[in-house]
KOLGULUM-143912 format. One line per 4 residues: number of its first residue (from 1); for each residue x, y, z of N, C-alpha, C, CB. Coordinates in steps of 0.05 Angstrom, whole numbers, plus 5000, padded with zeros to 4 digits. Atoms other than C-alpha are relative to their C-alpha. Last residue first. Glycine has a CB too. Layout:
residues N
NUM = X,Y,Z,X,Y,Z,X,Y,Z,X,Y,Z; ...
***
This chain:
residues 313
313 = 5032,4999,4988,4957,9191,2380,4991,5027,4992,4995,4996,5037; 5004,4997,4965,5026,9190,2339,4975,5000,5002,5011,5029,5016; 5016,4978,4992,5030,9156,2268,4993,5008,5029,4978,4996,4988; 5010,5006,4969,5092,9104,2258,4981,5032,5000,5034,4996,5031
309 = 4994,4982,4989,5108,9095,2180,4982,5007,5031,4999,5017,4979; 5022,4985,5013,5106,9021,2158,5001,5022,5024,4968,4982,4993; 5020,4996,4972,5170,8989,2165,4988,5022,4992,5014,5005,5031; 5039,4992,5008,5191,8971,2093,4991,4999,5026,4977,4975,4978
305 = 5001,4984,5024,5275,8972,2109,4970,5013,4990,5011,4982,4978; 5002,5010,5024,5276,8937,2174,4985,5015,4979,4991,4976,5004; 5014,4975,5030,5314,8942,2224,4979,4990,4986,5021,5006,4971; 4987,5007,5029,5311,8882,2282,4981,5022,4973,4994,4958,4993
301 = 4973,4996,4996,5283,8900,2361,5019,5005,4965,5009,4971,5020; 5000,4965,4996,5218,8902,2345,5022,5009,4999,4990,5012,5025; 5005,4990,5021,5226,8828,2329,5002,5032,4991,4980,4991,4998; 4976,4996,5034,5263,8818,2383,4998,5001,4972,5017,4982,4994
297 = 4976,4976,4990,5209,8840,2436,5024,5003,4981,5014,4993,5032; 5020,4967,5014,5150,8810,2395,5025,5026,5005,4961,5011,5029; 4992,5005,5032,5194,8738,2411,4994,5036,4987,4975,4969,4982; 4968,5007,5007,5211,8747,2485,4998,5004,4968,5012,4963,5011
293 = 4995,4973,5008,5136,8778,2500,5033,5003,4988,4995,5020,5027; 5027,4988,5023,5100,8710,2504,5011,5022,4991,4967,5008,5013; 4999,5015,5019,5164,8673,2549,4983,5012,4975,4992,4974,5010; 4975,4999,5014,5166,8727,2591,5003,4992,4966,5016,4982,5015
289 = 5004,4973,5023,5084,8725,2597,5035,4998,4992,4986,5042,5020; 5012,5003,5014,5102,8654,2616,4986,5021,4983,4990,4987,5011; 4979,5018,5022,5153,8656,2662,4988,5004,4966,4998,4960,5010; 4977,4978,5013,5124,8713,2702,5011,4988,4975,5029,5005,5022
285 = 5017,4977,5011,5050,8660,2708,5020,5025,4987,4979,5013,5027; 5015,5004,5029,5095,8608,2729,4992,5011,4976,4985,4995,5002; 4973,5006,5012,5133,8644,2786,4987,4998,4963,5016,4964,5018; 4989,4973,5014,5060,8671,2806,5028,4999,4985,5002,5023,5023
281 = 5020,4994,5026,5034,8599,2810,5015,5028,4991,4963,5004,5009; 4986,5015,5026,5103,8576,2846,4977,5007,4975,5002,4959,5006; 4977,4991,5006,5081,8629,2902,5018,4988,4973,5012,4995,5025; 5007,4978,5006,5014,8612,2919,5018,5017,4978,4998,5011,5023
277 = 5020,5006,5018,5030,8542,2923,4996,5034,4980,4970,4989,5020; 4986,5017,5029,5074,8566,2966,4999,4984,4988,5016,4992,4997; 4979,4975,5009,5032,8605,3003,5015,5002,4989,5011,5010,5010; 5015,4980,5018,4984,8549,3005,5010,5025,4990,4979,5009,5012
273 = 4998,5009,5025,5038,8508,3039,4981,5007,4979,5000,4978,5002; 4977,4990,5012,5046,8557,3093,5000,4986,4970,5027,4992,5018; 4996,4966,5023,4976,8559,3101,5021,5005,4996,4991,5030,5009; 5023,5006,5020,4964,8481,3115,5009,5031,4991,4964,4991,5013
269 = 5023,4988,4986,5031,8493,3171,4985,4998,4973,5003,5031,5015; 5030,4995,5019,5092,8472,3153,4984,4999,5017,4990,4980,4976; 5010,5010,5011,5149,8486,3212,4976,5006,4972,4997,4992,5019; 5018,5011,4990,5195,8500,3194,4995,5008,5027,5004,4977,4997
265 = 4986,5014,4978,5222,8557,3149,4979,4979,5018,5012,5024,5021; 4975,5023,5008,5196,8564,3075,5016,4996,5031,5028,5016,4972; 5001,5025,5008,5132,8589,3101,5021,4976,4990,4987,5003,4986; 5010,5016,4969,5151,8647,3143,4996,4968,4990,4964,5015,5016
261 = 4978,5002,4984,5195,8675,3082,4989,4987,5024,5014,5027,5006; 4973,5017,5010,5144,8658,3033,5014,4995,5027,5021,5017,4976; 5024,5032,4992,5087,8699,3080,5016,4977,4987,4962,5000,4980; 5011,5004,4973,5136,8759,3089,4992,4966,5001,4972,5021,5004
257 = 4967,5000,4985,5158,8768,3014,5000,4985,5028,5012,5036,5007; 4996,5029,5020,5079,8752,2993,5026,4999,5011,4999,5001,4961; 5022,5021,4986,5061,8810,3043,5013,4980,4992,4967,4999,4991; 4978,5001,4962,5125,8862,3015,4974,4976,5016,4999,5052,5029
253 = 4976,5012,4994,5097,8843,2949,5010,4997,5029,5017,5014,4986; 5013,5026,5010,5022,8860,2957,5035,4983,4996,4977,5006,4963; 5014,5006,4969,5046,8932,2993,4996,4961,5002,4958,5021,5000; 4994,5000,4983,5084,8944,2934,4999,4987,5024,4996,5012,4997
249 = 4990,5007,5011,5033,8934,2887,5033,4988,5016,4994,5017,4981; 5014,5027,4998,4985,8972,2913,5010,4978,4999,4985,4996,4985; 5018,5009,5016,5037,9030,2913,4989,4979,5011,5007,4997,4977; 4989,5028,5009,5081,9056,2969,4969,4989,4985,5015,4977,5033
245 = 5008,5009,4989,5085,9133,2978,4993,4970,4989,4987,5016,5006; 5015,5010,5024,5142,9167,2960,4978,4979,5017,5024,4984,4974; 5032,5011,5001,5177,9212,3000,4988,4988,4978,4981,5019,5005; 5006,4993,5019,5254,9203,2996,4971,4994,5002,5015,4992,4982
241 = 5017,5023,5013,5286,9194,3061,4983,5020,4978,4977,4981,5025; 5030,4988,5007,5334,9235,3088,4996,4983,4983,4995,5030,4990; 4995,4969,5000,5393,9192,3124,4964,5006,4988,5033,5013,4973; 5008,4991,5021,5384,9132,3160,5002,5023,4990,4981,4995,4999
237 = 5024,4988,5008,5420,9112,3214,4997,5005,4974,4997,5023,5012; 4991,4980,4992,5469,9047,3212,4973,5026,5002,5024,5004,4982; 4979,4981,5013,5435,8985,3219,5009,5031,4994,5000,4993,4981; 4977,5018,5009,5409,8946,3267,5025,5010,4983,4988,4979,4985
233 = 5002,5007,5034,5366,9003,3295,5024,4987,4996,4997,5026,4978; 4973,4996,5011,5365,9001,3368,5000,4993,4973,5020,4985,5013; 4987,5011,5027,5306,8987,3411,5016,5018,4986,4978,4992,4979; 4985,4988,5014,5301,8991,3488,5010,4990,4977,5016,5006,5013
229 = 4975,5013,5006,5239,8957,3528,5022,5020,4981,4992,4970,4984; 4979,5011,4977,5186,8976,3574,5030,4993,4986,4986,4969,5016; 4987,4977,4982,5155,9038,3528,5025,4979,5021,4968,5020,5024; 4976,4976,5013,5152,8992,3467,5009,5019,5019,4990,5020,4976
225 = 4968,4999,4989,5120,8931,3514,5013,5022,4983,5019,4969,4997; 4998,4989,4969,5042,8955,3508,5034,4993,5016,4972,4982,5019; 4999,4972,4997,5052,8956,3430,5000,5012,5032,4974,5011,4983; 5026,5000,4988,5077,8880,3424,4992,5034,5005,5001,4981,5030
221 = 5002,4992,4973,5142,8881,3390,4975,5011,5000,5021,5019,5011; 4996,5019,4988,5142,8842,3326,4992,5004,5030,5023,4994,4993; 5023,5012,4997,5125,8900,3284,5001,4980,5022,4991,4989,4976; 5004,4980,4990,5194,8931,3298,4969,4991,5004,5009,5024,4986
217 = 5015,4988,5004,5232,8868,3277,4977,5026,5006,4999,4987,4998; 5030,5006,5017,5270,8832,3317,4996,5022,4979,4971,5002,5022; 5009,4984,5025,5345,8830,3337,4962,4972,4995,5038,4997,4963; 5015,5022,5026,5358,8800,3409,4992,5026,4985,4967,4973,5010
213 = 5030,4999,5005,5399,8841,3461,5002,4976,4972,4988,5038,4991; 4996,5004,5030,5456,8808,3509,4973,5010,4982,5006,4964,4993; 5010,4970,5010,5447,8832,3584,5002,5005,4971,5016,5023,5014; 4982,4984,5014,5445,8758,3602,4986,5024,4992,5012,4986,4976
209 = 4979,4975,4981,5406,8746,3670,5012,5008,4979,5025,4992,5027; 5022,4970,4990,5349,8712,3615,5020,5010,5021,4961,4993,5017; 4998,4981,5028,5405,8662,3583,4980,5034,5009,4978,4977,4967; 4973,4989,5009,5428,8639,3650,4998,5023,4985,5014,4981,4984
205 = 4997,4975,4994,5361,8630,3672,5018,5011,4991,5001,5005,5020; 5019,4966,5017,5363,8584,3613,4983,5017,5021,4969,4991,4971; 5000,4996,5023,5420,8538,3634,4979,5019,4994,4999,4976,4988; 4973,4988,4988,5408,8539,3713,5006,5008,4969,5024,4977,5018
201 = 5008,4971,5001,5342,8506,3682,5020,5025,5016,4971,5001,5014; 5015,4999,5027,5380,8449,3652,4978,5027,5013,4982,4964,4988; 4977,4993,5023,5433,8446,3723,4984,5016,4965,5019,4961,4991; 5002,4959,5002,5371,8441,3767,5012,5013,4979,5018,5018,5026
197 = 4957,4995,4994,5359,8371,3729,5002,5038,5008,5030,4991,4953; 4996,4996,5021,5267,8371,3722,5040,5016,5010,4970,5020,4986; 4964,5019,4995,5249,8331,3774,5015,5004,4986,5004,4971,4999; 4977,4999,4978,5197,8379,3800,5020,4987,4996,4995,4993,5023
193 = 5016,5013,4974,5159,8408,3735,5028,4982,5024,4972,4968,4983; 4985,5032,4993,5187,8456,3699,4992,4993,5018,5029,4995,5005; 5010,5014,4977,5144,8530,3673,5010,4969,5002,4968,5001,4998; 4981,5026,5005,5166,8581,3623,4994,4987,5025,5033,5005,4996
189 = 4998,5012,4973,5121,8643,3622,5019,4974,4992,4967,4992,5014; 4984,5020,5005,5127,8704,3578,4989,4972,5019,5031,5012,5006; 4997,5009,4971,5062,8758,3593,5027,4969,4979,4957,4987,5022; 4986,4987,4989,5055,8814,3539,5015,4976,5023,4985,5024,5009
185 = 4979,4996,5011,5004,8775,3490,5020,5013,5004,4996,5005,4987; 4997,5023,5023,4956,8746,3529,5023,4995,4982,4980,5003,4982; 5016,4993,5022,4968,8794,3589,5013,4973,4976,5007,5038,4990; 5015,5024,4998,5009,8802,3660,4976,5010,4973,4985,4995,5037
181 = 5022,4992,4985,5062,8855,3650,4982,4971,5000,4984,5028,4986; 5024,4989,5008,5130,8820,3623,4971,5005,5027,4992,4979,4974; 4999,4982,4997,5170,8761,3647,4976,5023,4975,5030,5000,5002; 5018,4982,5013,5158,8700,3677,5018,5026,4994,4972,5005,5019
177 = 4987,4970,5020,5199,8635,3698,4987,5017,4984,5019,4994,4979; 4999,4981,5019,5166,8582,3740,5015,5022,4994,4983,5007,4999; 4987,4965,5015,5197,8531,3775,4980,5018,4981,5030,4995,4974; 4986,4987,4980,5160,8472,3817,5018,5026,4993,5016,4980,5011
173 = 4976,4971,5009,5100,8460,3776,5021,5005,5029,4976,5041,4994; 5007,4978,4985,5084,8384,3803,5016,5029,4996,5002,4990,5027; 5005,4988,5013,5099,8317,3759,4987,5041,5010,4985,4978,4990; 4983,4996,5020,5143,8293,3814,4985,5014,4973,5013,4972,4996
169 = 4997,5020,5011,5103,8307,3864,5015,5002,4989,4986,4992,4991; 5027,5018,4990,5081,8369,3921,4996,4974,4977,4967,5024,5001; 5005,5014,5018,5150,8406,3910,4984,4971,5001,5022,5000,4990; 5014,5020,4999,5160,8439,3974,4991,4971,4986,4988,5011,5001
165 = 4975,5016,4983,5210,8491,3947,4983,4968,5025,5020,5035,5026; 5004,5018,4975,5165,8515,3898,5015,4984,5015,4985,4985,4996; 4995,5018,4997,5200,8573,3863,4988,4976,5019,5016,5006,5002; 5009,5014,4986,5177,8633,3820,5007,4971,5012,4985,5002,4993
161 = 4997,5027,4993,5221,8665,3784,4979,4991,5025,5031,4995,5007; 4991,5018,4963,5221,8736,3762,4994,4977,5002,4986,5009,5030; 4993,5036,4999,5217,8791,3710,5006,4984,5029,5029,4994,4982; 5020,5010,5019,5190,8861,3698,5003,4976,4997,4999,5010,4976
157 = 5034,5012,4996,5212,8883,3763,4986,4994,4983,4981,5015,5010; 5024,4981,5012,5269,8923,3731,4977,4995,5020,4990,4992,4966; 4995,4979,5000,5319,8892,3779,4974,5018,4992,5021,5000,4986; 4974,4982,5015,5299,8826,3765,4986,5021,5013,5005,5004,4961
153 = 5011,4981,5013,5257,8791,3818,5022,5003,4991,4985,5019,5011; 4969,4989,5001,5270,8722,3857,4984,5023,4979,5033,4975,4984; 5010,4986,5027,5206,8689,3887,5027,5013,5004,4967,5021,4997; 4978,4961,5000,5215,8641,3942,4990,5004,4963,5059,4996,5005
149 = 4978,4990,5032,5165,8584,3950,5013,5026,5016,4977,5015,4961; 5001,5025,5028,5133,8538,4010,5014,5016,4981,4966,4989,4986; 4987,5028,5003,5105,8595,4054,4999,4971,4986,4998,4994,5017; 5022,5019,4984,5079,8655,4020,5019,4975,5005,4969,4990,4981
145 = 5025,5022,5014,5127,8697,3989,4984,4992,5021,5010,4971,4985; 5019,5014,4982,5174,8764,3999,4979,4979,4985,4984,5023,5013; 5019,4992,4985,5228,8776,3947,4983,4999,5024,4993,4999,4992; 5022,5014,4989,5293,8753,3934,4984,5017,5014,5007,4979,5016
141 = 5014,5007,4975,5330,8797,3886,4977,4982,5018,4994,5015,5002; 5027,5008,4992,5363,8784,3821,5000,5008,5031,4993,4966,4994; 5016,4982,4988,5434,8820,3814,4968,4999,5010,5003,5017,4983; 4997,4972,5018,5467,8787,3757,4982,5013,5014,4994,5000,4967
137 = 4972,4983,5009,5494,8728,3803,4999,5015,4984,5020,4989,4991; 4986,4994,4988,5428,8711,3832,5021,5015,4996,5003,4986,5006; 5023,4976,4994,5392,8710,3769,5009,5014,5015,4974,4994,5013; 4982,4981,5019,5464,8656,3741,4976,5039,5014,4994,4984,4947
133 = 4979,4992,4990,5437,8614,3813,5016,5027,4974,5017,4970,5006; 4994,4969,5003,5372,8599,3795,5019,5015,4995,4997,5010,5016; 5015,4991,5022,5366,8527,3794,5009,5029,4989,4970,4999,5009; 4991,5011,5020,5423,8517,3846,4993,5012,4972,4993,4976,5003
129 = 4981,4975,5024,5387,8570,3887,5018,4983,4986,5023,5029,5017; 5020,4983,5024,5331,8518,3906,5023,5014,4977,4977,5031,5017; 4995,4967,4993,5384,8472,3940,4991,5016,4982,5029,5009,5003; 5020,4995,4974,5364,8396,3940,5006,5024,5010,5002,4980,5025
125 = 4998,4995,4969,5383,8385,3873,4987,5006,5022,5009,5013,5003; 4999,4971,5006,5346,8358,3810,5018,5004,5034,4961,5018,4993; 5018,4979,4985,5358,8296,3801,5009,5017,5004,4991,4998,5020; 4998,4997,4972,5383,8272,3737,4988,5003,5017,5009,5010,5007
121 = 5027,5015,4978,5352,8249,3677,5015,5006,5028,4992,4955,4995; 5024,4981,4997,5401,8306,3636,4973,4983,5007,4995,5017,4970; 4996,4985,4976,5456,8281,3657,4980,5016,5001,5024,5015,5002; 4993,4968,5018,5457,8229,3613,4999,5018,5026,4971,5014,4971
117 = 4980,4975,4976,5469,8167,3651,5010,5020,4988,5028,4989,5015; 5009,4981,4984,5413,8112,3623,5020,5022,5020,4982,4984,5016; 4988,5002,4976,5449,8084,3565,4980,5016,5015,5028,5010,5001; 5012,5013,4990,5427,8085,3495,5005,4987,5028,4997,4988,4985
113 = 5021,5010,5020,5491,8118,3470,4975,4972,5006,5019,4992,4976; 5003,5028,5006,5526,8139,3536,4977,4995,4977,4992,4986,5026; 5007,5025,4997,5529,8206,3546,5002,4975,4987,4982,5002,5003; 4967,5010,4973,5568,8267,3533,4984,4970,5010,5007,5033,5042
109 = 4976,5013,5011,5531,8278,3468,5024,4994,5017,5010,5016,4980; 5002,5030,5024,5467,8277,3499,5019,4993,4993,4989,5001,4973; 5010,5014,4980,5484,8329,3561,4999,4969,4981,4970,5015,5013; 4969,5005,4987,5508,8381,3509,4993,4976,5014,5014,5025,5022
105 = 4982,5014,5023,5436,8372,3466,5025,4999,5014,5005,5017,4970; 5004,5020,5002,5405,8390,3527,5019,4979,4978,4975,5004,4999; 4987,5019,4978,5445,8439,3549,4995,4972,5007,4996,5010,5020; 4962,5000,4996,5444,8478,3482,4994,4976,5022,5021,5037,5017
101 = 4996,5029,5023,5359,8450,3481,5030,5004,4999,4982,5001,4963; 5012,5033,4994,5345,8490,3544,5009,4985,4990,4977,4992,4994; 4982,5010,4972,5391,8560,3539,4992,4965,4998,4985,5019,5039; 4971,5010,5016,5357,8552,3463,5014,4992,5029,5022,5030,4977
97 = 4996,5025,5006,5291,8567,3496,5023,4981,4986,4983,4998,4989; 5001,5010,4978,5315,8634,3520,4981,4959,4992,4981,5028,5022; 4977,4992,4989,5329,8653,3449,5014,4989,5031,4995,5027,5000; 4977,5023,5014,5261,8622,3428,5033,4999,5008,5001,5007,4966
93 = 4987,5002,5017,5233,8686,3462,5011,4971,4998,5016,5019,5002; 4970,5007,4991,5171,8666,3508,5017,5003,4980,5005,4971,5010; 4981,4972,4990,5107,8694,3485,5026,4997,5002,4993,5013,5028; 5004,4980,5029,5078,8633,3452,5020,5031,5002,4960,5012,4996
89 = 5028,4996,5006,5087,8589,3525,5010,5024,4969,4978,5017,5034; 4996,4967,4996,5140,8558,3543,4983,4999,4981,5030,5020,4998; 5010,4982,5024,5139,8486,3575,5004,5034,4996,4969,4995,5001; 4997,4971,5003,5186,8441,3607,4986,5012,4984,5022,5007,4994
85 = 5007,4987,5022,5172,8370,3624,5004,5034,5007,4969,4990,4992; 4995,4969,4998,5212,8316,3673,4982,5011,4977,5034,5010,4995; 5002,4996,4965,5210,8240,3681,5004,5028,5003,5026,4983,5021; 4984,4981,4998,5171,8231,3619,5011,5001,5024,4989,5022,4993
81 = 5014,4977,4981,5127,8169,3625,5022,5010,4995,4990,4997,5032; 5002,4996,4968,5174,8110,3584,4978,5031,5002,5039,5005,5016; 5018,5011,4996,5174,8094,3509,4982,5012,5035,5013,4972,4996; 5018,4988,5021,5231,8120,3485,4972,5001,5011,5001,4982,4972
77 = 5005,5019,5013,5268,8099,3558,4981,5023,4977,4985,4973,5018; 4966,5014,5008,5302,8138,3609,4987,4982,4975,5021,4974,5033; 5014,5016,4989,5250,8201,3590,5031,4978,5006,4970,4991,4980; 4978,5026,5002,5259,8269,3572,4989,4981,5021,5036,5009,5009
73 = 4993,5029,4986,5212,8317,3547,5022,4987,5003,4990,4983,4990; 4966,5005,4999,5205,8395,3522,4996,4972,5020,5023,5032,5018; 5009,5018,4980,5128,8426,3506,5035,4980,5000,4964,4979,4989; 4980,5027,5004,5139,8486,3464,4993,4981,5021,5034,5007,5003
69 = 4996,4995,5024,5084,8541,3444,5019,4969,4998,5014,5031,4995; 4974,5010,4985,5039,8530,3505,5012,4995,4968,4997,4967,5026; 4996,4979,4973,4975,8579,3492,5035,4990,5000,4977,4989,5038; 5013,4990,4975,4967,8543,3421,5016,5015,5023,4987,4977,5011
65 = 5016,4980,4988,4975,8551,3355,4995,4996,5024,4979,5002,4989; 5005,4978,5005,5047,8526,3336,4982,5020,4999,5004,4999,4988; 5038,5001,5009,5054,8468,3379,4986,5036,4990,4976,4988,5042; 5003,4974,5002,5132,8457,3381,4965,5001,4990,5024,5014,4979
61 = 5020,4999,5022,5149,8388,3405,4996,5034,4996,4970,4982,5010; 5002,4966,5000,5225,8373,3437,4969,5011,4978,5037,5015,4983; 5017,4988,5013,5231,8306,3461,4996,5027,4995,4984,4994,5008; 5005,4967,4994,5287,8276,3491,4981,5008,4984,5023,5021,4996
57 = 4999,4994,4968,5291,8198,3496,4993,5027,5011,5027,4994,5010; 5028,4988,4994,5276,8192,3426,4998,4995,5026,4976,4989,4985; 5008,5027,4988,5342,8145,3413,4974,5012,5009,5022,4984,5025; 5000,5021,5015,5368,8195,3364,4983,4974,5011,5028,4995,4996
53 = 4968,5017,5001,5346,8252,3402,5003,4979,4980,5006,4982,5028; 4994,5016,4974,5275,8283,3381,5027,4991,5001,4984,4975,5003; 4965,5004,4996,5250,8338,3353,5010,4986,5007,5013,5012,5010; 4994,5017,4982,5175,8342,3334,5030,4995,4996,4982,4975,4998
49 = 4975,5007,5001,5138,8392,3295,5015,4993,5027,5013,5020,4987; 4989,5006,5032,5065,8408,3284,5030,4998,4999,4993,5026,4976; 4965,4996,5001,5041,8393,3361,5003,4994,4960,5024,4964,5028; 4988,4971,4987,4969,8409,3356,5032,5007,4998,4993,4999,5032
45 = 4996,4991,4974,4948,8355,3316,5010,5018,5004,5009,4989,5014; 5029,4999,4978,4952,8328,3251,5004,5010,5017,4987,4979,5011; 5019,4991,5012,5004,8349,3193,4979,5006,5009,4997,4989,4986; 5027,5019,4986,5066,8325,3245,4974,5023,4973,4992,5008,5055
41 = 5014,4975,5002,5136,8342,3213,4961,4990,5003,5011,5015,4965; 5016,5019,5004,5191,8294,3252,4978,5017,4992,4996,4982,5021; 5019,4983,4993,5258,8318,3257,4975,4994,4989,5006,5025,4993; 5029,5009,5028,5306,8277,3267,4986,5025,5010,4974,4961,5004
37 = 5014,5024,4996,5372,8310,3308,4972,4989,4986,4996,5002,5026; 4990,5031,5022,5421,8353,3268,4984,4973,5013,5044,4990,5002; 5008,4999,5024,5384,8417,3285,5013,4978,4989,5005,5024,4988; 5001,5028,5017,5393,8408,3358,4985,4996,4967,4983,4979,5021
33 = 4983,5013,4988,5426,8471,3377,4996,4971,4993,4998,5006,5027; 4971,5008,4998,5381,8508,3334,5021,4981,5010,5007,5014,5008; 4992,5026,5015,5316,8489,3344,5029,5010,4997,4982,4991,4967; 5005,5021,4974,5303,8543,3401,5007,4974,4990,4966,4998,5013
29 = 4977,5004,4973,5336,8591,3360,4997,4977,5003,4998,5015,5029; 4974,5013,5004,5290,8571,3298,5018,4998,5017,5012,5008,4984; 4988,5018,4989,5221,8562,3325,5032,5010,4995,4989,4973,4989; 4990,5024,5023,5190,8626,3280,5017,4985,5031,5027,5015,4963
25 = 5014,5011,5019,5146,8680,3302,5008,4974,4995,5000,5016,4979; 4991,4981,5026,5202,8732,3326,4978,4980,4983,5042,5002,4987; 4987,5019,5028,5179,8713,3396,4999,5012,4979,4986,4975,4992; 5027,5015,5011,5173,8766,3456,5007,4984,4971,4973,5024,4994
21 = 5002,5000,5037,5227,8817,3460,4971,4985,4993,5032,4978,4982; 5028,4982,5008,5213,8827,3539,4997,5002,4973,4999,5030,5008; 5015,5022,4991,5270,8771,3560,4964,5014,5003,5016,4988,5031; 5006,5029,5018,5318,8801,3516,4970,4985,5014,5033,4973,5004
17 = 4995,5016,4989,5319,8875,3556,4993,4968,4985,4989,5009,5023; 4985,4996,4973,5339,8899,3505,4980,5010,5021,5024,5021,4997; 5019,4987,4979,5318,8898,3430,5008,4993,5032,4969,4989,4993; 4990,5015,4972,5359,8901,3385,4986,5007,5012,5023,5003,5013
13 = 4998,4989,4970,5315,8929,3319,5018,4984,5011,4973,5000,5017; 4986,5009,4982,5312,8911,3244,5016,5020,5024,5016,4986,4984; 4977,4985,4994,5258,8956,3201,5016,4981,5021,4991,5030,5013; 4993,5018,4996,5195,8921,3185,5034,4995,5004,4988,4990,4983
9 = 5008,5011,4986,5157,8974,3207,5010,4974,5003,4981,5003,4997; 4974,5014,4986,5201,9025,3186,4986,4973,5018,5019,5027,5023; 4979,5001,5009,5160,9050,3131,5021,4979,5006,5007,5020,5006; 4984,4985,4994,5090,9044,3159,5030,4992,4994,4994,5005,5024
5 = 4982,5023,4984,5040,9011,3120,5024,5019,5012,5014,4972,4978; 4971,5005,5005,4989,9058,3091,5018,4986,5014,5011,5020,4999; 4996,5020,5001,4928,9059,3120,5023,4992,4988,4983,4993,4994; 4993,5010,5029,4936,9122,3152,4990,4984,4995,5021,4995,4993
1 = 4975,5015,5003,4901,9134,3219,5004,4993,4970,5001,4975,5018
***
């Protein structure tokens, strides 16, 4: 195998079915919708960035190394036991975590400022297919289960819902949402516990029945999903390409390009800020031969009458 880096690797794809893309690396969808609420940047612990309402009734943490990528709260009080949590795990597109925080953030600004009657401490209904219901209406099927849940399948079979319709507490998994083969890095999962408003996960099945694709990257996609999913070059085709093979130099930019660009979005992380560190030294270091070769360069530059005669090698 080469070692060479492959061309198109960082090449912009659609990728389709959305809910097999897998994450692009970075929080931002999922922060989107509430990008005007505090944001709180944690240095210690697992959770390195914290989102919260104004009155920190909703929580939104993003725990950038571990299994569970987002952990999602609401409470009636700052202070209070959560009365609901949503997690998604590393795999899960951000895209489908946005369904969450859109309906959360909608739900906030229709409420009462420090009030308990958002709509998003509700209860949850007493009719499973509430939750579900957009899966339903793009063709999901109910499967066979064990008594106590239904299971709803996409079409493909690479996705599906699990539902406890028993729901053995209030802190107790009663939805899951999976898609992908079963594997560390192939498997999605999204998981709400029982009192969690049907309406707010009615919101991001929503987003997984859409047939909308997500743009990644070509690296991005896991190598045992390239046969399950359909990519699409963003931009137009390419014509003939000019062989050249990509210097040391090259290779050391397109990294530094990469490792900036991950580090200037949040969250920080100890190695993003080494990377830019990394990055203001090499600024420095351009400035400074500039600065050393600015004067030699206009000297060279200006006639002059007794220049001593130039001998070749």
């Amino acid at each position: 195998m080469s070692a060479l880096p492959d061309p198109f690797r960082h090449e912009e794809v659609l990728v389709s079915p959305m809910y097999l893309a897998g994450s692009n690396g970075t929080g931002d969808a999922g922060f989107a919708p509430v990008a005007h609420w505090p944001h709180h940047y944690l240095d210690d612990g697992p959770c390195q960035l914290l989102v919260t309402s104004p009155d920190q009734r909703i929580r939104i943490g993003w725990f950038g190394d571990d299994f569970e990528l987002w952990r999602i709260t609401a409470a009636e009080e700052a202070v209070a036991t959560p009365r609901w949590t949503a997690t998604f795990n590393h795999v899960t597109p951000a895209e489908i975590v946005a369904g969450l925080t859109s309906a959360l953030a909608r739900d906030y600004a229709e409420s009462g400022p420090y009030e308990n009657n958002g709509r998003f401490l509700a209860e949850p209904s007493l009719y499973w297919a509430d939750a579900v219901q957009p899966l339903l209406d793009a063709g999901w099927h109910r499967g066979a289960a064990k008594y106590g849940t239904v299971e709803i399948t996409a079409p493909d079979g690479l996705a599906g819902v699990e539902i406890d319709t028993l729901r053995g507490g209030r802190d107790a998994e009663a939805v899951m949402l999976w898609a992908g083969p079963r594997g560390w890095g192939t498997r999605a999962e999204a998981v709400f516990t029982a009192r969690t408003p049907s309406h707010l996960i009615a919101a991001t099945t929503a987003v997984m029945a859409s047939s909308a694709p997500v743009i990644r990257e070509r690296h991005m996609i896991h190598r045992e999903m390239e046969p399950l999913v359909t990519l699409t070059p963003v931009g137009p085709a390419a014509g003939p390409l000019v062989s050249r093979s990509p210097t040391p130099l090259d290779v050391r930019r397109t990294a530094v390009t990469e490792a900036v660009r991950r580090a200037a979005r949040a969250p920080r992380t100890a190695a993003d800020l080494r990377v830019m560190a990394a990055q203001s030294r090499t600024t420095s270091s351009a400035q400074k031969r500039s600065s050393t070769l600015a004067p030699a360069a206009a000297a060279a530059a200006r006639p002059s009458a007794a220049s001593a005669p130039r001998h070749s090698r």
